[in-house]
Residue frames as qw, qx, qy, qz and C-alpha x, y, z in Angstrom:
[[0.022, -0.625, 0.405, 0.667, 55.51, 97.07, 73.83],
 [0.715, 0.546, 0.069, -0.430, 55.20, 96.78, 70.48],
 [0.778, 0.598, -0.004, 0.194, 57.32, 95.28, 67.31],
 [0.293, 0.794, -0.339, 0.411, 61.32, 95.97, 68.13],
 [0.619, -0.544, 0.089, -0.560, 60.46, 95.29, 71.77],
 [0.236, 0.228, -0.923, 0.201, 62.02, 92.09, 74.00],
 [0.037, -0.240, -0.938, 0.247, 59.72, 89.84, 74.93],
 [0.292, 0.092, -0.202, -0.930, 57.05, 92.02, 72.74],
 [0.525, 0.135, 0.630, -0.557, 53.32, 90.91, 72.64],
 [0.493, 0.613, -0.392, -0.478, 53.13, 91.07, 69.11],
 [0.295, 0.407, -0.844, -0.189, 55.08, 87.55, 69.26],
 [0.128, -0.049, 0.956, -0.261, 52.90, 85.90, 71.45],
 [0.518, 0.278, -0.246, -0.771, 49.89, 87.16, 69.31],
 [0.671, 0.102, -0.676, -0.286, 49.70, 83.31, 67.01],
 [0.343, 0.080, -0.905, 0.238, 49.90, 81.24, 70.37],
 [0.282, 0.233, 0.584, -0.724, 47.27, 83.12, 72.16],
 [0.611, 0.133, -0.138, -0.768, 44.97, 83.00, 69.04],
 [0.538, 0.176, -0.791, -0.234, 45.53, 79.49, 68.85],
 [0.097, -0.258, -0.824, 0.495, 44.71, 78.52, 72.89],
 [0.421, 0.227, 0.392, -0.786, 41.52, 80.51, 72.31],
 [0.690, 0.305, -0.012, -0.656, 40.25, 79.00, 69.12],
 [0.741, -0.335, 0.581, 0.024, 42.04, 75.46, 69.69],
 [0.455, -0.110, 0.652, 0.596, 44.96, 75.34, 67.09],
 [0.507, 0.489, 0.552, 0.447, 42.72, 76.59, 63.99],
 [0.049, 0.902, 0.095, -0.419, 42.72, 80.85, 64.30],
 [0.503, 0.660, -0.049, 0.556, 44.01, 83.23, 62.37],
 [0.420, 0.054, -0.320, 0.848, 46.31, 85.60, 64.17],
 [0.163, -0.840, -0.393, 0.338, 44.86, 88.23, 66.81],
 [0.424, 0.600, 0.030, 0.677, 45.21, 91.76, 65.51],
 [0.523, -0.319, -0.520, 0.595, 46.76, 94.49, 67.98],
 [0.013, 0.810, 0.455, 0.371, 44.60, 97.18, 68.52],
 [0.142, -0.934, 0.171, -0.278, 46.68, 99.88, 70.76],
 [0.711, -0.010, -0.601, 0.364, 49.56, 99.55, 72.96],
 [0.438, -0.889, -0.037, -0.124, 50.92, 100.20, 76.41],
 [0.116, 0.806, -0.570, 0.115, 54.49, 101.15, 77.64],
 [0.702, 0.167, -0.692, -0.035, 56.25, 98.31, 78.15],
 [0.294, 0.103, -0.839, 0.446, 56.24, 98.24, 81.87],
 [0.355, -0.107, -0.035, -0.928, 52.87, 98.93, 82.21],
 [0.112, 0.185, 0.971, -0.103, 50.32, 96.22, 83.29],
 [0.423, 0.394, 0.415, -0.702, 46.40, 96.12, 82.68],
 [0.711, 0.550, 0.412, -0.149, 43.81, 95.85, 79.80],
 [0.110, -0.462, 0.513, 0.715, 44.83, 95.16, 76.45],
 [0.702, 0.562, 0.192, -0.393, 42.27, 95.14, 73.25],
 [0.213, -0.117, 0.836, 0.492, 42.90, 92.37, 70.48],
 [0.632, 0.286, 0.035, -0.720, 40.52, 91.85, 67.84],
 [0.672, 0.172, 0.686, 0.221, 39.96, 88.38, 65.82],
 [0.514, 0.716, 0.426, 0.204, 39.68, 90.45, 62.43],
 [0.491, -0.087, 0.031, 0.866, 41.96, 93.41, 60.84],
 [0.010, 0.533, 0.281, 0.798, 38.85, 95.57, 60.11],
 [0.506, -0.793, -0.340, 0.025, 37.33, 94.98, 63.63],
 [0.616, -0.384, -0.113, 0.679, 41.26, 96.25, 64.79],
 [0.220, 0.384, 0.259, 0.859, 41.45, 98.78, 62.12],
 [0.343, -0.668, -0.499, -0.432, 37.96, 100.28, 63.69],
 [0.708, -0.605, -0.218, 0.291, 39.13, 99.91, 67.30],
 [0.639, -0.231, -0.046, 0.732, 42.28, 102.13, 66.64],
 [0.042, 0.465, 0.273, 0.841, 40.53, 104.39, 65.04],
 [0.326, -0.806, -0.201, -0.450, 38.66, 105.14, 67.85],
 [0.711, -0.432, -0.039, 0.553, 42.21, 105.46, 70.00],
 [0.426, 0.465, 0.366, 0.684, 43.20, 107.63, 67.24],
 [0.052, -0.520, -0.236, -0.819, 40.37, 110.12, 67.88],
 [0.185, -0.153, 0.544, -0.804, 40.36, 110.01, 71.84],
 [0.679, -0.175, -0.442, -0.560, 37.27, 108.19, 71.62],
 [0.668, -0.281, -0.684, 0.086, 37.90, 105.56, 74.26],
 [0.352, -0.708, 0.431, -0.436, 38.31, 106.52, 77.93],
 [0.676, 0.178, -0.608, 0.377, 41.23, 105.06, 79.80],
 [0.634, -0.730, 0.023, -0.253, 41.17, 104.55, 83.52],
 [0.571, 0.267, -0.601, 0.491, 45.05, 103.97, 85.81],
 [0.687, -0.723, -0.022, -0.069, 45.83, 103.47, 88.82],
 [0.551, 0.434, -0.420, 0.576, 49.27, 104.05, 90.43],
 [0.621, -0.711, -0.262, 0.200, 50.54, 103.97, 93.56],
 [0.399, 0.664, -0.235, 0.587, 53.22, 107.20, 93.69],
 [0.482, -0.216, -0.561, 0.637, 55.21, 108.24, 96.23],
 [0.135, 0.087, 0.235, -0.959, 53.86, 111.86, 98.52],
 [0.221, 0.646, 0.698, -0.216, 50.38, 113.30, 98.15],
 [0.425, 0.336, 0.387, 0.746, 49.21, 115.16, 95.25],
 [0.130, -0.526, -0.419, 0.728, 48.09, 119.25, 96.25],
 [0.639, -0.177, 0.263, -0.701, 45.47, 119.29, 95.41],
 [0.556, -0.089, 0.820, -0.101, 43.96, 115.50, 95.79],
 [0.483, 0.388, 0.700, 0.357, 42.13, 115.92, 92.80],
 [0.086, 0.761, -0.224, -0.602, 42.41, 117.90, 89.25],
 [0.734, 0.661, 0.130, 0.082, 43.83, 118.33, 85.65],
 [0.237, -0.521, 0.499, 0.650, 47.35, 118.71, 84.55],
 [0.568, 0.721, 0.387, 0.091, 47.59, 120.49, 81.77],
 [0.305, -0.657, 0.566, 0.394, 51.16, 120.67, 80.54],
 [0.776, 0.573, -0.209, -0.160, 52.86, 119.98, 77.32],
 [0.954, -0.086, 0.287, 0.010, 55.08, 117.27, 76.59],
 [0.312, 0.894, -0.277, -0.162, 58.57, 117.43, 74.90],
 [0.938, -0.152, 0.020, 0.310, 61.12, 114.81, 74.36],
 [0.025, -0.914, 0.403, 0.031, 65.03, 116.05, 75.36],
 [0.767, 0.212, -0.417, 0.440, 68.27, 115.07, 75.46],
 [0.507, -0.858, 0.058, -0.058, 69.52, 115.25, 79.23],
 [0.487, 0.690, -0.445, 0.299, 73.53, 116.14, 79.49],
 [0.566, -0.705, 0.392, -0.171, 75.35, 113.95, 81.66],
 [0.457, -0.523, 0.715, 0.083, 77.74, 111.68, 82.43],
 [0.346, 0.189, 0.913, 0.106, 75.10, 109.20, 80.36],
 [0.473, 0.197, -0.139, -0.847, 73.49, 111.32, 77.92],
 [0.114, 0.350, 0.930, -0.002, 69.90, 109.73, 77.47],
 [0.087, -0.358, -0.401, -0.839, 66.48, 110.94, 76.01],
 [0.067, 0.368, 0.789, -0.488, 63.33, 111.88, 78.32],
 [0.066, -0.730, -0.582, -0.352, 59.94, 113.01, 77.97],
 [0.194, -0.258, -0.355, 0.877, 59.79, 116.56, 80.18],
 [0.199, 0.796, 0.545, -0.173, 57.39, 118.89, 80.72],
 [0.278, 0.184, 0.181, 0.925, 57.06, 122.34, 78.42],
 [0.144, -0.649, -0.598, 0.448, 54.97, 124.53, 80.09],
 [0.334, 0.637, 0.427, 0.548, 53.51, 127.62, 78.24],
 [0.150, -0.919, 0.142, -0.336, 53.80, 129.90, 81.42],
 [0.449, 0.637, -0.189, 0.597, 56.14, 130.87, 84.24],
 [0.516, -0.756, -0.316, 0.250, 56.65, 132.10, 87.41],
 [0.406, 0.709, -0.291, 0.498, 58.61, 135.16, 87.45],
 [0.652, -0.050, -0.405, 0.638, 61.21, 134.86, 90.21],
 [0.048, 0.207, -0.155, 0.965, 61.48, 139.14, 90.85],
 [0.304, -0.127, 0.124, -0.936, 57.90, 139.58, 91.30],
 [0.325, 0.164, 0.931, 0.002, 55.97, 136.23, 91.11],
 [0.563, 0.452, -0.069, -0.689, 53.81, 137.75, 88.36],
 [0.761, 0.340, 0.552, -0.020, 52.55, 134.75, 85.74],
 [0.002, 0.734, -0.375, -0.566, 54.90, 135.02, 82.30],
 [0.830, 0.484, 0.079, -0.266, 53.99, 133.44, 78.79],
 [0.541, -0.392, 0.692, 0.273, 56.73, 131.35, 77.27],
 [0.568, 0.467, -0.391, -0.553, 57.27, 130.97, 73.71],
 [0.954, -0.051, 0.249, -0.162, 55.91, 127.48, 72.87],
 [0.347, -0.326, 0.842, 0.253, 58.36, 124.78, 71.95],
 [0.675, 0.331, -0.391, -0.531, 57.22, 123.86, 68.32],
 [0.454, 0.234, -0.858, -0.047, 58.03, 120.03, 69.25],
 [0.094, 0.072, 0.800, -0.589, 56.10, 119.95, 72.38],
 [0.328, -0.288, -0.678, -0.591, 52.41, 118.32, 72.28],
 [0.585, -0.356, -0.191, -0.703, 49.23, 118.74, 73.89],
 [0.296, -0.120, -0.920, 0.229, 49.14, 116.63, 77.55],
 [0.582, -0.450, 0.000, -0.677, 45.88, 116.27, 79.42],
 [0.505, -0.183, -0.839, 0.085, 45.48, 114.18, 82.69],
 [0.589, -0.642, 0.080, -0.484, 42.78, 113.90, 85.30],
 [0.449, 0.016, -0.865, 0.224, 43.82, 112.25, 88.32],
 [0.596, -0.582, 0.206, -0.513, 41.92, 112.07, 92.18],
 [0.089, -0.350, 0.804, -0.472, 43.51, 110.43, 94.99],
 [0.739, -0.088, -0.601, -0.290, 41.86, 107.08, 96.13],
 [0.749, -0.583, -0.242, 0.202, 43.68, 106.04, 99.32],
 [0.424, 0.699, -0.411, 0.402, 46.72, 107.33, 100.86],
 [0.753, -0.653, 0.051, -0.061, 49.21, 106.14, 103.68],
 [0.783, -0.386, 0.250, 0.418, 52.85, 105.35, 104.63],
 [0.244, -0.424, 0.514, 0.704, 54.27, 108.08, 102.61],
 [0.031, 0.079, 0.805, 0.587, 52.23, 107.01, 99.10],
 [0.562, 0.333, 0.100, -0.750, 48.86, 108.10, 97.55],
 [0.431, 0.295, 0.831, 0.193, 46.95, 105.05, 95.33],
 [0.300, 0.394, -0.063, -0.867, 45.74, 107.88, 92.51],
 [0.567, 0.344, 0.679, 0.316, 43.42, 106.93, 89.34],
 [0.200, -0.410, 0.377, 0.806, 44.29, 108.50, 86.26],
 [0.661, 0.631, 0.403, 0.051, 42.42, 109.53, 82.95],
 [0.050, -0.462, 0.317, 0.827, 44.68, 110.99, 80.13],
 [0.497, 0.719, 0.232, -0.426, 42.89, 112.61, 77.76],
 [0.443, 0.811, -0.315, -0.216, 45.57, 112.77, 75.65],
 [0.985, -0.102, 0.090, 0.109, 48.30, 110.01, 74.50],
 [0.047, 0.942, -0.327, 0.066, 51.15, 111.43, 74.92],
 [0.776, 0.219, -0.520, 0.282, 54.49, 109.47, 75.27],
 [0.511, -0.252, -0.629, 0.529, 54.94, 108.41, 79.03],
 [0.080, -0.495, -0.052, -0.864, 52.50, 111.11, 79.71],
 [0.659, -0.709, -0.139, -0.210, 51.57, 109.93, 83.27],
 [0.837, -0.208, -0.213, 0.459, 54.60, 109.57, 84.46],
 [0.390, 0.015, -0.104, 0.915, 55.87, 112.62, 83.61],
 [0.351, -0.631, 0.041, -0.691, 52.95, 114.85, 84.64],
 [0.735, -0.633, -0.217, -0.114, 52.96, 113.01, 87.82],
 [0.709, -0.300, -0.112, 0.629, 56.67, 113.16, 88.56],
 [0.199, 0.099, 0.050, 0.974, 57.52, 116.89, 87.20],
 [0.169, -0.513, -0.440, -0.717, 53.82, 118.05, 87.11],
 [0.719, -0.611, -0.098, -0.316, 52.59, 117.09, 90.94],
 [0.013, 0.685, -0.657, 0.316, 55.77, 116.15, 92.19],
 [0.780, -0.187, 0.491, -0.340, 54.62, 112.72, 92.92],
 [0.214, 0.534, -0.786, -0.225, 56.83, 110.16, 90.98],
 [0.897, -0.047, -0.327, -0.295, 55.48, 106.02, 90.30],
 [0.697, -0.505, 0.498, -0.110, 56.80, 103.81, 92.60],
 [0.777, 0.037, 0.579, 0.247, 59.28, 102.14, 90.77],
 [0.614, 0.738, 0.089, 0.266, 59.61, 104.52, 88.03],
 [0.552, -0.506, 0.160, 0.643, 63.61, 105.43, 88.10],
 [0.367, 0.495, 0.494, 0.613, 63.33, 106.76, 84.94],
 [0.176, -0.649, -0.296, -0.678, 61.45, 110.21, 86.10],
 [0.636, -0.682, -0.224, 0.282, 62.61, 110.16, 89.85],
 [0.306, -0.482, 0.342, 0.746, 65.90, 112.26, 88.62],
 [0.680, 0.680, 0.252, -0.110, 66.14, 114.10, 86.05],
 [0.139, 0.883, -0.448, -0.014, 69.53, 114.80, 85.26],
 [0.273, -0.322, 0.894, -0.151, 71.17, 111.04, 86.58],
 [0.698, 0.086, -0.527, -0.477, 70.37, 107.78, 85.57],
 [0.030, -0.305, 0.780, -0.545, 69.28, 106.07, 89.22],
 [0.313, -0.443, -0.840, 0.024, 67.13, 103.72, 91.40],
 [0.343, -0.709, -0.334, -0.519, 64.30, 105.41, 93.18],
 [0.370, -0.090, -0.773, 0.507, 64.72, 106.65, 95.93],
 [0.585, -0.565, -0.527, -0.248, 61.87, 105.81, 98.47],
 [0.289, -0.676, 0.261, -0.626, 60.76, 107.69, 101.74],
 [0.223, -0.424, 0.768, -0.426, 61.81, 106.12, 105.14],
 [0.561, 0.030, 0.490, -0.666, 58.50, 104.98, 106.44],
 [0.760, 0.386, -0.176, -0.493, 57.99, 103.47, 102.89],
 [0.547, 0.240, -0.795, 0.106, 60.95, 100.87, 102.94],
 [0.209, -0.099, 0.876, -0.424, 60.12, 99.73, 106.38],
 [0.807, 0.141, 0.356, -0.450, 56.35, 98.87, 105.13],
 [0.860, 0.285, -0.094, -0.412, 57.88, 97.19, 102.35],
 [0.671, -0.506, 0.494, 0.224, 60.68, 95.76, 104.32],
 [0.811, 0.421, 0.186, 0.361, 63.04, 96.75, 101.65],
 [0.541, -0.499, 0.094, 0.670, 66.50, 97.97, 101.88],
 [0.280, 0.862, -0.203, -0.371, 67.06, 101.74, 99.48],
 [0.089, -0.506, 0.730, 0.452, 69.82, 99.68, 97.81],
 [0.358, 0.204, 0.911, 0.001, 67.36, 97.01, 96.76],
 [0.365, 0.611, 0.444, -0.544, 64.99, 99.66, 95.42],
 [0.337, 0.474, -0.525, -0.621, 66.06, 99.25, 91.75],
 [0.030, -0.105, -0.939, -0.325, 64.51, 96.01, 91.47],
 [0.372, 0.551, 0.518, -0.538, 60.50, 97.89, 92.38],
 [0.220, 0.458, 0.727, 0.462, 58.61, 96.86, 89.28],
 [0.131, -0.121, -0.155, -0.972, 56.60, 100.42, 87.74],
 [0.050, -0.288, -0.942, -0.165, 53.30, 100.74, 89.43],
 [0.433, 0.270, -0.066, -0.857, 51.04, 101.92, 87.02],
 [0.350, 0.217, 0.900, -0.140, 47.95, 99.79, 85.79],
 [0.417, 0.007, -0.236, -0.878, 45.60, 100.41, 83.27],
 [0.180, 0.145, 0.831, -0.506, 42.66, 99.30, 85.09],
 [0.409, 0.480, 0.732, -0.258, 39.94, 100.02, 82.75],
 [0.172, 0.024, -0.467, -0.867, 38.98, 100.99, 78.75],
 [0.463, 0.558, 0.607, -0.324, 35.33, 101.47, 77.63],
 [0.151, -0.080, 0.621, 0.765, 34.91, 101.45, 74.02],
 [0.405, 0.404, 0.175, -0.801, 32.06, 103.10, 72.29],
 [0.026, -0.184, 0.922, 0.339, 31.00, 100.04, 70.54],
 [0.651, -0.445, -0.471, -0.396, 26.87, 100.41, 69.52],
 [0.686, -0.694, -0.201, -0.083, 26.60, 98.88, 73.02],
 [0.162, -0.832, 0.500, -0.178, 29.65, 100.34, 75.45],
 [0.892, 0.012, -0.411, 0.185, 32.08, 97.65, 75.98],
 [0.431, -0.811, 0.259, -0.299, 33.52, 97.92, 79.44],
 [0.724, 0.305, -0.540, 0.303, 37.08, 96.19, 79.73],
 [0.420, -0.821, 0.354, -0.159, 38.36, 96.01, 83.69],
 [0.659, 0.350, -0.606, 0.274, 41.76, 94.16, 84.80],
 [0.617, -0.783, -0.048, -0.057, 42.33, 93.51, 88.12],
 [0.056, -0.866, 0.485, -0.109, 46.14, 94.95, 89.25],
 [0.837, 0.178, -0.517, -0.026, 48.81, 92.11, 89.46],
 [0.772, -0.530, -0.333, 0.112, 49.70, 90.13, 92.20],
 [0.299, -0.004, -0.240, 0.924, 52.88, 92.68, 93.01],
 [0.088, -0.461, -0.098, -0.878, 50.76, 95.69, 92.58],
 [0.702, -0.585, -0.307, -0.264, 47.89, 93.97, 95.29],
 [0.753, -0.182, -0.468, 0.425, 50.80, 93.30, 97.32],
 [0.237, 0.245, -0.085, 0.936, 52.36, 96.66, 97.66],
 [0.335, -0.509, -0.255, -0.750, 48.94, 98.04, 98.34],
 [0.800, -0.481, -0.357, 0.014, 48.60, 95.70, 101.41],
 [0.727, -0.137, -0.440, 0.510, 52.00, 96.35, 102.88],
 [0.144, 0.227, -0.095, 0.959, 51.50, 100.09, 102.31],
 [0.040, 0.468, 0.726, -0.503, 48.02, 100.08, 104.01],
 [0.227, 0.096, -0.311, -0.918, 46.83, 101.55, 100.92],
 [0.640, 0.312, 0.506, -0.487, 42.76, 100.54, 100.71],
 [0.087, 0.121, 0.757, 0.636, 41.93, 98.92, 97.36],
 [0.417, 0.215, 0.038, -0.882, 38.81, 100.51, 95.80],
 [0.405, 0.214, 0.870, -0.181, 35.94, 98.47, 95.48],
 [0.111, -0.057, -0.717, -0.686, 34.39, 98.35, 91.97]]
Protein backbone atom coordinates (compact mmCIF):
# COMPACT_ATOMS: atom_id res chain seq x y z
CA UNK A 1 0.00 0.00 0.00
CA UNK A 2 0.60 3.29 -0.45
CA UNK A 3 0.81 6.71 1.79
CA UNK A 4 -2.06 6.37 4.74
CA UNK A 5 -1.22 2.67 4.83
CA UNK A 6 0.41 0.70 8.16
CA UNK A 7 3.51 -0.48 7.66
CA UNK A 8 3.35 1.35 4.01
CA UNK A 9 6.37 1.01 1.58
CA UNK A 10 6.54 4.49 0.96
CA UNK A 11 8.33 4.63 4.56
CA UNK A 12 10.80 2.22 3.96
CA UNK A 13 11.58 3.96 0.54
CA UNK A 14 14.99 6.28 2.33
CA UNK A 15 16.39 3.00 4.04
CA UNK A 16 16.24 0.88 1.01
CA UNK A 17 17.81 3.69 -1.13
CA UNK A 18 20.39 4.01 1.29
CA UNK A 19 21.42 -0.09 1.62
CA UNK A 20 21.62 0.07 -2.17
CA UNK A 21 23.76 3.10 -2.70
CA UNK A 22 25.63 2.81 0.83
CA UNK A 23 24.22 5.75 3.00
CA UNK A 24 24.64 8.54 0.12
CA UNK A 25 21.11 8.16 -2.26
CA UNK A 26 18.53 10.19 -2.77
CA UNK A 27 15.18 8.65 -2.04
CA UNK A 28 13.69 5.81 -4.43
CA UNK A 29 10.65 7.09 -6.30
CA UNK A 30 7.39 4.78 -6.31
CA UNK A 31 6.37 3.95 -9.54
CA UNK A 32 2.85 1.93 -9.14
CA UNK A 33 1.37 0.10 -6.36
CA UNK A 34 -0.13 -3.17 -5.24
CA UNK A 35 -3.00 -3.97 -2.74
CA UNK A 36 -1.68 -4.22 0.37
CA UNK A 37 -1.82 -7.92 0.80
CA UNK A 38 -0.51 -8.67 -2.30
CA UNK A 39 3.11 -10.01 -2.73
CA UNK A 40 5.43 -9.87 -5.94
CA UNK A 41 7.28 -7.33 -8.20
CA UNK A 42 7.46 -3.87 -7.34
CA UNK A 43 9.10 -1.00 -9.78
CA UNK A 44 11.18 1.87 -7.99
CA UNK A 45 13.10 4.21 -9.92
CA UNK A 46 16.38 6.20 -8.62
CA UNK A 47 15.03 9.50 -10.40
CA UNK A 48 11.40 11.30 -10.39
CA UNK A 49 11.42 11.61 -14.24
CA UNK A 50 12.57 7.95 -14.75
CA UNK A 51 9.23 7.25 -12.15
CA UNK A 52 7.19 9.88 -13.72
CA UNK A 53 7.85 7.89 -17.25
CA UNK A 54 7.28 4.45 -15.69
CA UNK A 55 3.71 5.45 -14.45
CA UNK A 56 2.93 6.79 -17.34
CA UNK A 57 3.22 3.76 -18.98
CA UNK A 58 0.82 2.05 -16.03
CA UNK A 59 -1.37 4.88 -16.75
CA UNK A 60 -1.86 3.86 -20.41
CA UNK A 61 -1.98 -0.07 -19.93
CA UNK A 62 1.28 -0.20 -21.44
CA UNK A 63 2.94 -2.69 -19.14
CA UNK A 64 1.71 -6.31 -18.96
CA UNK A 65 1.17 -7.78 -15.54
CA UNK A 66 1.40 -11.48 -14.90
CA UNK A 67 -0.44 -13.27 -11.15
CA UNK A 68 -0.64 -16.16 -9.90
CA UNK A 69 -3.15 -17.35 -7.25
CA UNK A 70 -3.98 -20.30 -5.83
CA UNK A 71 -8.15 -20.15 -5.47
CA UNK A 72 -10.28 -22.45 -4.16
CA UNK A 73 -12.62 -24.95 -7.07
CA UNK A 74 -11.82 -25.02 -10.76
CA UNK A 75 -12.53 -22.31 -13.08
CA UNK A 76 -15.32 -23.51 -16.21
CA UNK A 77 -13.82 -22.99 -18.47
CA UNK A 78 -9.87 -23.49 -17.51
CA UNK A 79 -9.02 -20.75 -19.56
CA UNK A 80 -10.61 -17.23 -20.84
CA UNK A 81 -11.56 -13.49 -20.32
CA UNK A 82 -13.80 -11.97 -17.78
CA UNK A 83 -15.24 -9.21 -18.90
CA UNK A 84 -17.34 -7.56 -16.22
CA UNK A 85 -17.55 -4.15 -14.79
CA UNK A 86 -16.54 -3.11 -11.52
CA UNK A 87 -18.55 -1.02 -8.94
CA UNK A 88 -17.80 -0.13 -5.44
CA UNK A 89 -21.09 -0.67 -2.84
CA UNK A 90 -22.12 -0.36 0.37
CA UNK A 91 -23.18 -3.96 1.70
CA UNK A 92 -26.19 -3.74 4.49
CA UNK A 93 -25.55 -5.64 7.46
CA UNK A 94 -25.07 -6.08 10.78
CA UNK A 95 -21.42 -4.30 9.81
CA UNK A 96 -22.12 -2.11 7.02
CA UNK A 97 -18.76 -2.07 4.95
CA UNK A 98 -17.74 -1.05 1.32
CA UNK A 99 -16.86 -3.75 -1.54
CA UNK A 100 -15.86 -3.83 -4.99
CA UNK A 101 -18.82 -6.10 -6.89
CA UNK A 102 -19.41 -6.96 -10.11
CA UNK A 103 -21.93 -4.77 -12.59
CA UNK A 104 -22.65 -6.71 -15.35
CA UNK A 105 -24.26 -5.10 -18.50
CA UNK A 106 -26.48 -8.26 -19.21
CA UNK A 107 -28.76 -10.79 -17.54
CA UNK A 108 -30.23 -13.90 -17.48
CA UNK A 109 -33.86 -13.75 -17.62
CA UNK A 110 -35.24 -16.16 -15.03
CA UNK A 111 -38.95 -16.84 -17.16
CA UNK A 112 -37.32 -17.72 -20.29
CA UNK A 113 -33.46 -17.72 -19.99
CA UNK A 114 -33.33 -15.28 -22.90
CA UNK A 115 -30.01 -12.78 -22.51
CA UNK A 116 -31.37 -9.09 -21.13
CA UNK A 117 -29.35 -5.69 -21.35
CA UNK A 118 -29.10 -3.81 -18.09
CA UNK A 119 -28.89 -0.20 -17.83
CA UNK A 120 -25.21 0.52 -17.04
CA UNK A 121 -24.31 1.77 -13.61
CA UNK A 122 -22.71 5.25 -14.41
CA UNK A 123 -20.07 4.49 -11.48
CA UNK A 124 -19.08 1.14 -12.67
CA UNK A 125 -15.65 0.82 -14.76
CA UNK A 126 -14.29 -1.17 -17.42
CA UNK A 127 -12.71 -4.78 -15.90
CA UNK A 128 -10.67 -7.02 -18.15
CA UNK A 129 -8.91 -10.28 -16.94
CA UNK A 130 -7.30 -13.19 -18.70
CA UNK A 131 -6.70 -16.04 -16.58
CA UNK A 132 -5.69 -20.10 -17.61
CA UNK A 133 -5.40 -22.66 -15.08
CA UNK A 134 -1.77 -23.95 -14.40
CA UNK A 135 -2.12 -26.88 -11.98
CA UNK A 136 -4.99 -28.06 -10.06
CA UNK A 137 -5.58 -30.54 -7.05
CA UNK A 138 -7.04 -31.03 -3.53
CA UNK A 139 -9.98 -28.89 -4.14
CA UNK A 140 -7.74 -25.64 -5.58
CA UNK A 141 -6.64 -24.52 -9.11
CA UNK A 142 -2.93 -22.51 -9.19
CA UNK A 143 -4.42 -19.90 -12.08
CA UNK A 144 -2.15 -17.02 -13.78
CA UNK A 145 -3.76 -13.88 -14.30
CA UNK A 146 -3.37 -10.84 -16.77
CA UNK A 147 -5.69 -7.79 -16.06
CA UNK A 148 -5.88 -5.68 -18.69
CA UNK A 149 -7.40 -3.26 -16.83
CA UNK A 150 -6.61 -1.75 -13.15
CA UNK A 151 -9.42 -1.84 -11.59
CA UNK A 152 -9.71 -1.75 -7.72
CA UNK A 153 -9.30 -5.41 -6.34
CA UNK A 154 -10.18 -6.43 -9.79
CA UNK A 155 -8.89 -10.06 -9.48
CA UNK A 156 -10.37 -10.87 -6.69
CA UNK A 157 -13.55 -9.92 -7.47
CA UNK A 158 -13.79 -11.32 -11.01
CA UNK A 159 -12.46 -14.45 -9.62
CA UNK A 160 -14.72 -14.74 -6.59
CA UNK A 161 -18.20 -13.34 -8.16
CA UNK A 162 -17.06 -13.72 -11.85
CA UNK A 163 -15.79 -17.65 -11.89
CA UNK A 164 -16.88 -18.49 -8.63
CA UNK A 165 -13.44 -19.30 -7.54
CA UNK A 166 -12.48 -17.07 -4.49
CA UNK A 167 -8.27 -16.49 -3.32
CA UNK A 168 -7.33 -18.58 -0.73
CA UNK A 169 -7.25 -16.44 2.03
CA UNK A 170 -9.25 -13.72 0.66
CA UNK A 171 -12.26 -13.32 3.41
CA UNK A 172 -13.02 -10.23 2.09
CA UNK A 173 -14.86 -11.67 -1.28
CA UNK A 174 -15.69 -15.25 0.09
CA UNK A 175 -19.21 -13.67 1.46
CA UNK A 176 -20.71 -11.11 0.33
CA UNK A 177 -23.16 -9.93 2.62
CA UNK A 178 -21.06 -10.98 6.23
CA UNK A 179 -17.87 -10.02 7.32
CA UNK A 180 -16.05 -13.76 7.80
CA UNK A 181 -13.03 -16.14 7.61
CA UNK A 182 -12.91 -18.28 4.54
CA UNK A 183 -14.33 -20.98 4.48
CA UNK A 184 -12.17 -23.83 2.91
CA UNK A 185 -13.28 -27.24 1.29
CA UNK A 186 -12.76 -30.46 3.41
CA UNK A 187 -10.03 -32.14 1.49
CA UNK A 188 -8.30 -28.65 1.55
CA UNK A 189 -7.84 -28.30 5.44
CA UNK A 190 -6.62 -31.79 5.78
CA UNK A 191 -3.71 -31.00 3.06
CA UNK A 192 -3.04 -28.02 4.96
CA UNK A 193 -3.55 -29.62 8.27
CA UNK A 194 -5.55 -26.70 9.35
CA UNK A 195 -8.52 -26.53 11.51
CA UNK A 196 -11.81 -24.14 9.56
CA UNK A 197 -11.58 -22.11 12.80
CA UNK A 198 -7.93 -21.33 12.19
CA UNK A 199 -8.70 -20.33 8.61
CA UNK A 200 -8.76 -16.54 9.32
CA UNK A 201 -5.20 -16.41 9.86
CA UNK A 202 -4.54 -17.82 5.62
CA UNK A 203 -2.44 -14.96 4.32
CA UNK A 204 -4.15 -13.73 0.50
CA UNK A 205 -2.65 -15.81 -2.20
CA UNK A 206 -2.20 -13.71 -4.97
CA UNK A 207 1.36 -12.83 -6.41
CA UNK A 208 2.32 -10.63 -8.96
CA UNK A 209 4.79 -12.77 -10.53
CA UNK A 210 5.87 -10.79 -13.41
CA UNK A 211 5.84 -6.95 -15.18
CA UNK A 212 7.57 -6.29 -18.55
CA UNK A 213 8.03 -2.76 -19.27
CA UNK A 214 8.38 -1.41 -22.72
CA UNK A 215 11.59 0.24 -22.04
CA UNK A 216 13.68 0.76 -25.74
CA UNK A 217 14.89 -2.73 -24.71
CA UNK A 218 11.83 -4.80 -22.79
CA UNK A 219 12.64 -4.99 -19.21
CA UNK A 220 11.41 -8.25 -17.82
CA UNK A 221 10.81 -8.08 -13.90
CA UNK A 222 10.01 -11.85 -12.32
CA UNK A 223 9.55 -12.51 -8.38
CA UNK A 224 9.58 -15.72 -7.18
CA UNK A 225 6.17 -16.42 -4.77
CA UNK A 226 7.00 -16.25 -0.96
CA UNK A 227 7.97 -18.83 1.20
CA UNK A 228 4.02 -19.29 2.43
CA UNK A 229 2.77 -19.16 -1.06
CA UNK A 230 5.66 -22.18 -2.12
CA UNK A 231 4.45 -23.83 0.84
CA UNK A 232 0.78 -24.03 0.25
CA UNK A 233 1.55 -25.14 -3.25
CA UNK A 234 3.49 -28.20 -1.87
CA UNK A 235 0.95 -29.25 0.70
CA UNK A 236 -1.81 -28.80 -1.90
CA UNK A 237 0.07 -30.92 -4.54
CA UNK A 238 -0.30 -28.01 -6.69
CA UNK A 239 2.85 -28.28 -9.46
CA UNK A 240 4.84 -25.04 -9.58
CA UNK A 241 5.38 -23.89 -13.19
CA UNK A 242 8.70 -23.88 -14.42
CA UNK A 243 9.87 -20.58 -15.99
Amino acid sequence: GGPGIKNCIADVLPILAKMLENMKADPLHLCHRLDKETTGVMVLARSKEAAEKIRLLFKTRQVEKIYWAIVLGDPDPIEGIVEIPIVEKEVQSHQSHYKMTLAPNYRLCPEDGKVVKIRKNRNAESAVTRYRRLAAASACSLLELQPITGVKHQIRVHLAYGLGCPILGDHKYSHWSKLAPQKLPELTLRRLKLEQSKARRLPLHLHAHRLCLPLGQPLDLVCKPPLFFQKTLRKLDLDIPKD
